[in-house]
N, C-alpha and C positions, 0 to 999 in steps of 0.2 A: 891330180887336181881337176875336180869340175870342172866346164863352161860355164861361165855365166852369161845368161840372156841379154840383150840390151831389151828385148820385149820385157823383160822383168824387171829391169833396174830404171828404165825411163819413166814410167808412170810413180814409183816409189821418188826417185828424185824430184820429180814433181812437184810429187806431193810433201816431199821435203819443204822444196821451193815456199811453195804457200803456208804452211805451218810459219816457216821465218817469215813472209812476207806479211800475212795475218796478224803474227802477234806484233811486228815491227808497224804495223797499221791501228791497231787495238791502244798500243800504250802510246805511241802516237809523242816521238819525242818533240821537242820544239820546232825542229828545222823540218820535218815531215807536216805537224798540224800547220807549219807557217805556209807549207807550200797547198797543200789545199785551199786555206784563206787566199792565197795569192790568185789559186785558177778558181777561186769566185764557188768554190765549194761549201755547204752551211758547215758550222762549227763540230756540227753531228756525221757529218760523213763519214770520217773516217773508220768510225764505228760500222757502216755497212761496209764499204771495203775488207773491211778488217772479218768482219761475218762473210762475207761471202769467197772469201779464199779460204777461211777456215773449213766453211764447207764444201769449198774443193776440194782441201786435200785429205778430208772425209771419204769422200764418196772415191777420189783416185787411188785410196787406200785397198778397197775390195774389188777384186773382181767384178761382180756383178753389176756395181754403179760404176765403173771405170767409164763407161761411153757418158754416162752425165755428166760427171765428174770433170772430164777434158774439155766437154760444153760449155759448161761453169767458167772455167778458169780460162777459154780461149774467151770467152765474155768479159769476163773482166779485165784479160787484159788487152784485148782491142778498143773498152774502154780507156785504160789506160795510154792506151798510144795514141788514141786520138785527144786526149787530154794533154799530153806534152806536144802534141804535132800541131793543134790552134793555136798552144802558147808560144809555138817558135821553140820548146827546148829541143832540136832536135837531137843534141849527145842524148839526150835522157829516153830517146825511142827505143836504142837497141834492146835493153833487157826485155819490156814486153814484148817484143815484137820478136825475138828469141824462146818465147816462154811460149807466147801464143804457137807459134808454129809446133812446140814443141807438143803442146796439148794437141793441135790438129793431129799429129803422127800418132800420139796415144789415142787418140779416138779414132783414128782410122786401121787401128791394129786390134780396137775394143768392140768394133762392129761386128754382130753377130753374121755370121756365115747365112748367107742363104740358101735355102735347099731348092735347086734346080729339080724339073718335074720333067723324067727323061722316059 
């Protein structure tokens, strides 16, 4: 039996993460669109929420954009934390605040190598 990477399985989980988060933002059920209206967000928001973790977990998907990709999503969801941390909900911090770090590890494992001049 293989190893498997957590370098390989972190950034796909990820971007798991955000496809559910994304579509669960997009269709946007009642007690989700209620809680936007509540933190004073327009009616439309959720729809860039919902676009812009999609294309996280785009970009977290390849290689190549993997380093924007983590940018993306630790952006949004430092948005996010700081959206429940004004409203006082502070139970509702940990997930982003758990996501984001997480995107930081992928991005700092997605930064290209520098080539020292020896």
């Amino acid at each position: 039996m293989s190893k498997i990477s957590w370098r390989r399985v972190l950034p796909l989980a990820l971007a798991a993460f955000f496809v559910v988060g994304s579509l669960s933002n997009i269709i946007a059920p009642g007690s989700i669109y209620a809680e936007y209206l509540k933190w004073g967000y327009p009616r439309w928001f959720h729809f860039v929420t919902g676009s812009l973790e999609l294309t996280a977990a785009i970009l977290l998907f390849r290689a190549r954009s993997r380093l924007l990709g983590s940018a993306l999503g630790c952006a949004v969801m430092c948005a996010a934390l700081a959206t429940v941390i004004i409203h006082g909900e502070y139970g509702h911090a940990v997930p982003p605040l758990v996501v984001a770090i997480g995107s930081l590890v992928v991005g700092w494992i997605s930064w290209p190598k520098r080539v020292t001049g020896r």
